[in-house]
N, C-alpha and C positions, 0 to 999 in steps of 0.2 A: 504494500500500500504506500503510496507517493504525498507526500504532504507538503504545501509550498502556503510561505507568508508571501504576502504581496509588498510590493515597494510601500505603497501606500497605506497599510495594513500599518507599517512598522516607520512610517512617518509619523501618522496621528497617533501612534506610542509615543514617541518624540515630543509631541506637541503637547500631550497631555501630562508627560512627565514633567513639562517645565510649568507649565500653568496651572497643574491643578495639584501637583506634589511638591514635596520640601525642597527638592532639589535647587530650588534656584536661590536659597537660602546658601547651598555649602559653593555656589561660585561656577555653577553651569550655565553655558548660553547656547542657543538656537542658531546654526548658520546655514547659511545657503550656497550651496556653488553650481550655479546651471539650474539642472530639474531635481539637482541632489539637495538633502537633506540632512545634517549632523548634528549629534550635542559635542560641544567639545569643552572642556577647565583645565586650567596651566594652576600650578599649584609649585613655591616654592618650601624646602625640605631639607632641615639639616640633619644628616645621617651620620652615625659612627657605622663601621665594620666594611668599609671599602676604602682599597687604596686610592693614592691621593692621583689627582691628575696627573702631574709628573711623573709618577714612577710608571704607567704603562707606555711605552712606547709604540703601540700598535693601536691605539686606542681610539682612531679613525677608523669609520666603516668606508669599507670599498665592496661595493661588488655588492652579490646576491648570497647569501649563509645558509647552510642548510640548518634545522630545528637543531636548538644546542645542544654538545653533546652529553652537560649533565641528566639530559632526559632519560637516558637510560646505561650512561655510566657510572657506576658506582665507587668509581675511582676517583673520581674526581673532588680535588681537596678544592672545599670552601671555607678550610679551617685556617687560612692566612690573612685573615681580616686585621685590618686595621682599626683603631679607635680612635685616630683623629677625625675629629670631624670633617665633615663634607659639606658643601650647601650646594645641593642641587636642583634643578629646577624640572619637574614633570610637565611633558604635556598629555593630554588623556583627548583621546576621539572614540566617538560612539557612533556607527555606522552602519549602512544597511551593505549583506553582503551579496553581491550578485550570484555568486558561486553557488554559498551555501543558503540564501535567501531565509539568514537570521540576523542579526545585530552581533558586529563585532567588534571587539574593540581593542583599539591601537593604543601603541605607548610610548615614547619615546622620552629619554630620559639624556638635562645638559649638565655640563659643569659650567662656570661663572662665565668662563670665559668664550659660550656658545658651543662647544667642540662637543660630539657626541658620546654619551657612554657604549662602550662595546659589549656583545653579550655577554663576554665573560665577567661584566660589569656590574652591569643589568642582574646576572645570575647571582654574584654578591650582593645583589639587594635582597631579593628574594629570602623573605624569614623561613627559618630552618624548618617549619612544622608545615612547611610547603612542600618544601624541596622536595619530601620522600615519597608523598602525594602525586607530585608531575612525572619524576622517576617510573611508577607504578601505573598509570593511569593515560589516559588520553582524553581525557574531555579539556585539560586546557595547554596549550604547549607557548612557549617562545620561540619567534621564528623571527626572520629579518626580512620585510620586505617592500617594496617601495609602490607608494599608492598615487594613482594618478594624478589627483588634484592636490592630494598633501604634500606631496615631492618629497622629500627626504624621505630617506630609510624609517622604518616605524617597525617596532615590536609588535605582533600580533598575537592577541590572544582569543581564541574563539573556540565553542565546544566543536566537538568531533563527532559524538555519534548524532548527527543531523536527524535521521529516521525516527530515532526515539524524542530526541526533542522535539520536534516539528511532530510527534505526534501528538505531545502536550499542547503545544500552544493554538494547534489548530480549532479546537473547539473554544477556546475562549474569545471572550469579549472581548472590547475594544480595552476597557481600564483594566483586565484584567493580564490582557496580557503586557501592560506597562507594569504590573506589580511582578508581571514574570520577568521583565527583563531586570529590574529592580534586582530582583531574587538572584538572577544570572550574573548580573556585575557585583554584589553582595559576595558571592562564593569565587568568582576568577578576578575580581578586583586587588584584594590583598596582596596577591600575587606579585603586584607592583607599588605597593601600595596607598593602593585605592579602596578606602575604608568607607563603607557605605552600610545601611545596617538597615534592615525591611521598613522598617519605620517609614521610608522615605517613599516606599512608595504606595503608600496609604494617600486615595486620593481623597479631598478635600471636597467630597460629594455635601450634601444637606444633613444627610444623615449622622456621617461620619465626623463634620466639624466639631473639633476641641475649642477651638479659641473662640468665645462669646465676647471679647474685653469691647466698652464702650468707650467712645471718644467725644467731647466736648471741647467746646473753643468757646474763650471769653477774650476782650480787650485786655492788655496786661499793662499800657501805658502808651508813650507816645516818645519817639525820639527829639532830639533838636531841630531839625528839619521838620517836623512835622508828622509823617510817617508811623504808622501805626503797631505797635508790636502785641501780636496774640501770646495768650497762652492756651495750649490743650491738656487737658487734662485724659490721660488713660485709664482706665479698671479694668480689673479684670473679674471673675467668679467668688476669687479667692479675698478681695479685696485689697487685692495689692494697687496700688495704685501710683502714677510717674505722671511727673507736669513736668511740658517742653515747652520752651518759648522759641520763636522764630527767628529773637536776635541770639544768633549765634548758636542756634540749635543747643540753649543749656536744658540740661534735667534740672531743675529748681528746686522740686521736688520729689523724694522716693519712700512712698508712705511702705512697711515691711510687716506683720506679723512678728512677735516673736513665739516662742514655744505653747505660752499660753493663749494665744489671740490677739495682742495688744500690738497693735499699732504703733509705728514709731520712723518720723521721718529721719532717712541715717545718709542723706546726703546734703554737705555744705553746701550754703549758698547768701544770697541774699533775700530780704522783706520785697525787693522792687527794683525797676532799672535804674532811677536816680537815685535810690539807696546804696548802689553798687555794685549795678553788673557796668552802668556806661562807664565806669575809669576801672573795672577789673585788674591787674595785672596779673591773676594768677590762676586762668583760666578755669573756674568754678563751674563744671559741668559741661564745659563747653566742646560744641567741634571744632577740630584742631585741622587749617591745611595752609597752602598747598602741601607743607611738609611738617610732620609731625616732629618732634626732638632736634637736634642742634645738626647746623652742615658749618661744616670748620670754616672758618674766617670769611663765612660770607660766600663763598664762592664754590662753584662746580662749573666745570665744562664736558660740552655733551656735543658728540658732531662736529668738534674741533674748534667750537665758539666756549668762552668763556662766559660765563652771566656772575654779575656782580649783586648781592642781596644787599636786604637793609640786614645794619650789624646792630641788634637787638639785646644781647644777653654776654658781656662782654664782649671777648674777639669774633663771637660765631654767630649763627642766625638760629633765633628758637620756633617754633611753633607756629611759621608762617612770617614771621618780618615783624615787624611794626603795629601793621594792622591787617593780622591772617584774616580765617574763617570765622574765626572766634567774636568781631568787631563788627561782622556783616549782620544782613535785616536778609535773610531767605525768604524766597518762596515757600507758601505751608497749606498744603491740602490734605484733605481726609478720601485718603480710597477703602472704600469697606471699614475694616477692622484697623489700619493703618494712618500713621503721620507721616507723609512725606514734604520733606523737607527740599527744594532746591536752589541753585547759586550759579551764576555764571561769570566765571573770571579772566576780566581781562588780560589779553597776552604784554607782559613784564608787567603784571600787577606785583608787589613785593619784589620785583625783577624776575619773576618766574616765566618761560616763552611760554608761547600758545594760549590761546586763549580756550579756556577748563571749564566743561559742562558738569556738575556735582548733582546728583541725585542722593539724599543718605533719606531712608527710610526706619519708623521707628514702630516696634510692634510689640503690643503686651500677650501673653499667652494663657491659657489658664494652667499650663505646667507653671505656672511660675517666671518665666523666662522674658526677660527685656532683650529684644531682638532689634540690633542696628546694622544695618545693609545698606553699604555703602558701594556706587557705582559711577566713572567719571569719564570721560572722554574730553581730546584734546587736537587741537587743530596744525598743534607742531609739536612735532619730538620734548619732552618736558620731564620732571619728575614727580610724583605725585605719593604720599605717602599721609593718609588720613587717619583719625581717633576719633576717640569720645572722650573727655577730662573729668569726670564726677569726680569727687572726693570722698570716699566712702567711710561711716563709722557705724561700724552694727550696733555699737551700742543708742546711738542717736546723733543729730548733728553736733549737738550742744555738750554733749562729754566731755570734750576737751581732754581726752587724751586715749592713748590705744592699747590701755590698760585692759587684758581679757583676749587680745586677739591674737589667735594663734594663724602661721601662714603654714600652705606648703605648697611647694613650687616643683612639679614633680620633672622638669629637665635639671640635670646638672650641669649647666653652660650658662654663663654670663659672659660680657663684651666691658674683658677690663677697658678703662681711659685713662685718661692723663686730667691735669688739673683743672683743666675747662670744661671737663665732661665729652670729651671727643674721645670714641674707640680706637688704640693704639692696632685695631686688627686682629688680634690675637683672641682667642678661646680661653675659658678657663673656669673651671670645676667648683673651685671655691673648698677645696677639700676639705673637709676638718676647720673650717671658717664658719663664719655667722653668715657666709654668701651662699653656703652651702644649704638650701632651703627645701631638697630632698625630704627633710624630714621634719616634723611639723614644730615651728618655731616661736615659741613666746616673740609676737615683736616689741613691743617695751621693751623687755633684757635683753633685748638684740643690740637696738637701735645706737646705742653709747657704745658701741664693741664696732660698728661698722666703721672699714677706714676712713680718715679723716674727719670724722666726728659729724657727719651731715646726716646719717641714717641713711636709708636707701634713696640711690637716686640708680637705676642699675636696669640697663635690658638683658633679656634671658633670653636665648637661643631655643625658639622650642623647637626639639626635635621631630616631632609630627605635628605639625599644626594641620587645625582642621575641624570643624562645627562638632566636632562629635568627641576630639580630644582635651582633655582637661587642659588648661592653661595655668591655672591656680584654684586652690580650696582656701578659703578665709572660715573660721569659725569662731566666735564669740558665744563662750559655756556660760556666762553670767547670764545673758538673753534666750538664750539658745539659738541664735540665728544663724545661719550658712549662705554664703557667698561662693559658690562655682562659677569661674569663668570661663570660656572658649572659643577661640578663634580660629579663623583661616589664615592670620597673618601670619610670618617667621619670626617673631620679637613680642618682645612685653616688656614694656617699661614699670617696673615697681619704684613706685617713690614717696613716702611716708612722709612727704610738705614739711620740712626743714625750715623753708624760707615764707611759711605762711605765718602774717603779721597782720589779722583783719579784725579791730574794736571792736565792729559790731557786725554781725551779720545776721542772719535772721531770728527773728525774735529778743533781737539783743544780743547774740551768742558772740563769746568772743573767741575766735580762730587762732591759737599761737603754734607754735611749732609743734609736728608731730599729733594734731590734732583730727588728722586725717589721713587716708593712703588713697593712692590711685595706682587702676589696672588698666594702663595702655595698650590697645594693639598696636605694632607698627612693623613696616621695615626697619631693619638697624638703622640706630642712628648714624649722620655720615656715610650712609652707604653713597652716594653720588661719589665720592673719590674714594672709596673702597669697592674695589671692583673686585674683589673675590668675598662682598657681601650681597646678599638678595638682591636684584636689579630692584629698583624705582622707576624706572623709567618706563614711560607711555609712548606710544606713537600712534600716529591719527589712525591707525588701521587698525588698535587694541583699542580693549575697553579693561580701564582700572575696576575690581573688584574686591570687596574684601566684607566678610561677616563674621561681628564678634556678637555673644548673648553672651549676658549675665543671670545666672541663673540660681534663687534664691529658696531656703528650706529653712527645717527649723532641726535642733539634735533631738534626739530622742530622751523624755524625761525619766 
C-alpha cells in the first residue's frame, strides 16, 4: 500500500504550526522561495566537548559525503572532546521533501568566523544517549548534502522507513498532522540540538486555549511635547498581574502571589513619568536598544566603515547612547491577548546605521509566564542587540535589600572584563568563587565577596539557550516566591544595582544599592569587536529575533 503527503498537505502544517502553535515564541519564521515553502530559526550556542576551530584542518566541506561513518562504526572514538568552549551558531530548515514526500529537516552548523562545521564535527555534537540510537537504527541519519535553493552543504536528517510513516500520517487531519511533525522534530531534533518538546504543538484551537489574561489601557500622563503616554495593565486567571507603559516599554508594575495568596508588587519603579521615569538614569523596567550593555569606546566597525557612538557610561556606550529605547514614546496596541509595542529608528540615531523597524511584544499567560518577543529589521547592515530592564525583588519593591534571595545560574561561564566593564574575551568558570552560581547562592553573602566590591554586574554564557532552557532560578523562602527565567539569547547579564541611588520611588520607597537584581537577555557585551563572540549583526535580508519569559511560582509550604 502506497501513501503520499501532498506538497500542500505539508505547507498548511507549516502554516498552522506558526500561527496557531508556540513555535513562533522559540524564534521560527515562515519563508518563501518560488512555489516552495519552509520554516527555518538560526539559533546561536555555546558548546563544550568539541575541538576548537583551529585545531581541525580539514574542516571545510568539499564535495558530496557519504552518511557518516559513526552510523555504524563502532570504533569510532568520540571520547576526545574538548571542554573549551565553542560558540557556535545553528541554522535549522524544515522542508517539504520531494523524494520522500515528508518534512525534512536540514542542519547546518558555523563557527564565528562563518566556516562550516564538518561531520566529524557535527558528530561531536551529537549527545552520547544519541549516538548509540543512530548506530542501531535508521529512522534518523546525518548525511551531507546540498539543496537547491539553500546552497551550501546542509546536514540532513529525515526518517527512513517512509511506508510506515506515511502510513500514520495519512489519515490525519490537517492540525493533526502539525502535532505529528511536532512529534517528528521533538524525537530527530536533539540530535543536533534542536530541543523542542510536544507542548508546542498543541494548537491554540477555542477549546484548547490556556491563556485567558485581560488587557486594559488607561492615560498614564503626558510628555513635554505634549504627547500622550498609556498604561496597560495585564491579568491573568491566576491574578498575576504586569503594567507596561509605552514610554519606553517599562513594566511599572508586577503584582506576584506569594505562597499564601498575597499579592505583592516586587518590581522597582516609579508613582509616575514626572515622578521619575522622564530623567530615569537607571533604566527601571525598561526596553533596552539599539544595543543592550557596553561596546568599548564608542565604537564598532562593520563592512569596513567605522560608526562613532554617543560615549554614555565613561569610555564606552551603554544601553543604547544617550537616549536608546528606553527615552522613546512606542507605538502600543492590543492584538487578542497581547501588548504590542512598536518603534522605528532612524538610520545613525545614537550613530547606529540603518534605519530599525522594533516590534517587542508583551504576553501574560495563565502558567504564570511574562512572555516578551522581540522582532526587528533593518535597512542596512547594523547591530542590534535588545532586553527588558525590571529590577526584581521577590520580597517586594520597597524591601530595600536582597536579604532571602537565593540564585542559581545553572551555566558555569561568565565573560571576565577589565575595569570599565568590557569583556577581555576570554571564558571563565568562576570555580570555587562566588561567580560560581552553579549552585544555589545566598546573594546578600555573596554580594561583598564579589571582585571589586560592586556585587554582580556579570554576563553568563548560557550554554543552551533556548525558550525551554532554564536561564536562572531566583527563590525567596521568606515569601515563598520563585523567579525562573528563559531565553533564546546567548548571555545574561546578572547585576544586583550597585549604582542604584533613587529617594523616592514608588510609594515613597527608597532605592539604594543592592536593592534590586536584574535578568538581562543579551548578546555578549562588546561582541561588535569580538568576533569570536555571538554575531549582532542584522542585515536587511535577516530579521533580528529573540524570546525571553519570566516565569513565576511559589515553594512549596
Amino acid at each position: 500500500m502506497t501513501f503520499n503527503l501532498s506538497k500542500e498537505q505539508c505547507y498548511d502544517m507549516f502554516r498552522d504550526l506558526l500561527s496557531k502553535s508556540n513555535l513562533h515564541h522559540d524564534g521560527w519564521e515562515l519563508h518563501e522561495f518560488k512555489e516552495d515553502i519552509f520554516l527555518s530559526k538560526r539559533v546561536t550556542q555555546t558548546v563544550s566537548g568539541i575541538h576548537s576551530e583551529d585545531s581541525f584542518k580539514d574542516a571545510e566541506i568539499h564535495g558530496h559525503d557519504a552518511d557518516y561513518k559513526c552510523q555504524t562504526d563502532d570504533s569510532c572514538d568520540v571520547s576526545t572532546h574538548l571542554d573549551t568552549p565553542s560558540i557556535l551558531t545553528f541554522h535549522y530548515h524544515v522542508l517539504f521533501s520531494e523524494s520522500y514526500s515528508v518534512p525534512v529537516l536540514y542542519c547546518n552548523v558555523f563557527w564565528p568566523s562563518g566556516r562550516l562545521l564538518s561531520l566529524e564535527q557535527l558528530w561531536a555534537l551529537v549527545p552520547e544517549q544519541y549516538q548509540s540510537r543512530m548506530r542501531g537504527d535508521r529512522w534518523t541519519f546525518l548525511t551531507q548534502t546540498e539543496h537547491p535553493y539553500l546552497g551550501r552543504p546542509f546536514f540532513q536528517l529525515h526518517p527512513c522507513h517512509t511506508s510506515k510513516l506515511l502510513g500514520v500520517v495519512s489519515a490525519l487531519s490537517s492540525s493533526k498532522c502539525s502535532n505529528y511533525v511536532i512529534s517528528w522534530l521533538s524525537a530527530v531534533g536533539p540530535v543536533v540540538r534542536l530541543n523542542l518538546s510536544f507542548q508546542y504543538g498543541r494548537l491554540n484551537t477555542n477549546q484548547e486555549v490556556s491563556n485567558m489574561s485581560t488587557i486594559t489601557k488607561v492615560k498614564y500622563g503626558s510628555m513635554e511635547d505634549g504627547r500622550d503616554i498609556y498604561q496597560y495593565t495585564l491579568k491573568n486567571r491566576q491574578n498575576l498581574e504586569a503594567r507596561i507603559i509605552d514610554y519606553g516599554g517599562r513594566i511599572t508594575h508586577l503584582f506576584v502571589p506569594d505562597q499564601h495568596g498575597k499579592l505583592e508588587d516586587i518590581v522597582l519603579g516609579y508613582d509616575s513619568y514626572k515622578d521619575g521615569y522622564d530623567k530615569d538614569e537607571f533604566y527601571l523596567g525598561a526596553l533596552i536598544g539599539r544595543y543592550a550593555n557596553r561596546i568599548a569606546k564608542g565604537q564598532f566597525s562593520l563592512d569596513g566603515v567605522t560608526y562613532q557612538l554617543g560615549i554614555n557610561n565613561g569610555p564606552n556606550t551603554n544601553h543604547g547612547g544617550f537616549r536608546g529605547f528606553d527615552k522613546r514614546l512606542w507605538g502600543s496596541t492590543i492584538e487578542d491577548d497581547k501588548l504590542v509595542l512598536t518603534y522605528t529608528s532612524a538610520d545613525l540615531e545614537e550613530g547606529f546605521p540603518g534605519e530599525v523597524n522594533v516590534t517587542v511584544t508583551f504576553a501574560l499567560t495563565d502558567e504564570n509566564e511574562l512572555v516578551i518577543a522581540y522582532r526587528a529589521t533593518t535597512t542596512k547592515p547594523t547591530v542590534i542587540n535588545l532586553t527588558s530592564h525590571p529590577y526584581f525583588n521577590l520580597a517586594g519593591h520597597s524591601s530595600g535589600d536582597l536579604k532571602g534571595h537565593v540564585i542559581r545560574i545553572p551555566t558555569g561561564l561568565h565573560t571576565p572584563s577589565d575595569s570599565n566593564q568590557i569583556p577581555t574575551g576570554e571564558f571563565d568558570e568562576g570555580k570555587d568563587t562566588v561567580l560560581d552560581l552553579r549552585q544555589s547562592t545566598e546573594i546578600s553573602e555573596a554580594l561583598e565577596h564579589v571582585p571589586r566590591g560592586y556585587g554582580y554586574d556579570h554576563n553568563f554564557a548560557l550554554m543552551n539557550p533556548g525558550i525551554k532552557q532554564q536561564a536562572a532560578n531566583v527563590r525567596h523562602a521568606p515569601s515563598g516566591r520563585v523567579l525562573d527565567m528563559y531565553t533564546t539569547e546567548p548571555g545574561m547579564q546578572f547585576y544586583t544595582g550597585y549604582w542604584l541611588d533613587i529617594p523616592r520611588g514608588k510609594g515613597g520607597a527608597h532605592y539604594g544599592k543592592w536593592s534590586g537584581f536584574c535578568l538581562e537577555a543579551q548578546k555578549y557585551p562588546d561582541s561588535p569587536n569580538k568576533p569570536h563572540f555571538p554575531s549582532a549583526v542584522i542585515r536587511p535580508d535577516e530579521t533580528y529575533q529573540q524570546t525571553t519569559k519570566y516565569v513565576f511560582s511559589t515553594m512549596e509550604l
